[in-house]
Steps between C-alpha positions, in 0.01 A plus 500: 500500500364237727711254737429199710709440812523163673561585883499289828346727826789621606569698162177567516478680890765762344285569186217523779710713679580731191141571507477266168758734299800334504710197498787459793820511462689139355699310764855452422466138324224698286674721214196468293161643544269310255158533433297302229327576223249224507266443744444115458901470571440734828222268651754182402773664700274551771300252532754221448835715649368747745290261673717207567761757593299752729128339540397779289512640163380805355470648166532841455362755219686878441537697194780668440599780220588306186751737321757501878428079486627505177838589600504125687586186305203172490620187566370184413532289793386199339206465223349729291235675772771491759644892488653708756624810526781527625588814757854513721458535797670838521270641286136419678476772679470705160291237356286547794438880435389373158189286657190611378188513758548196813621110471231293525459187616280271210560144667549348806605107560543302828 
């Protein structure tokens, strides 16, 4: 299963960090780890989120093993394309261990 993740550069040092394998851990006013599964809503969140917030916004690309995702509810956060899954924060470290090959970054907006 592919996943988009929307990420400022701070988010995206630690994935840096994790030599591209994993995602850091959720600060305490984060329960819920959610990537997308669209890539058109990923670049919106971005490019119109990420970049007021932080200067920068990044889109990220990972695959992840379908049948353990599966186990994780999708939630429409607004229309039809807008889906994420979402992961609590207790549980990404497992969901980590379930990334297949390195997080990629596919866009960058300033």
């Amino acid at each position: 299963m592919v996943l988009w993740r929307p990420t400022g550069p701070e988010e995206l040092e630690l994935v840096r960090a994790s030599g591209w394998r994993r995602w850091p851990p959720r600060l305490p006013d984060q329960p819920i780890f959610y990537p997308v599964l669209n890539e058109e809503y990923a670049i919106k969140i971005a490019r119109d989120w990420n970049v007021p917030a932080s200067g920068a916004g990044y889109v990220t690309r990972f695959a992840i093993d379908a049948g353990f995702a599966a186990r994780y509810p999708v939630r429409q956060a607004g229309g039809q394309t807008i889906l994420e899954l979402w992961v609590p924060a207790e549980q990404l470290e497992e969901f980590n261990d379930h990334i297949i090959g390195e997080i990629e970054v596919v866009h960058e907006f300033r």
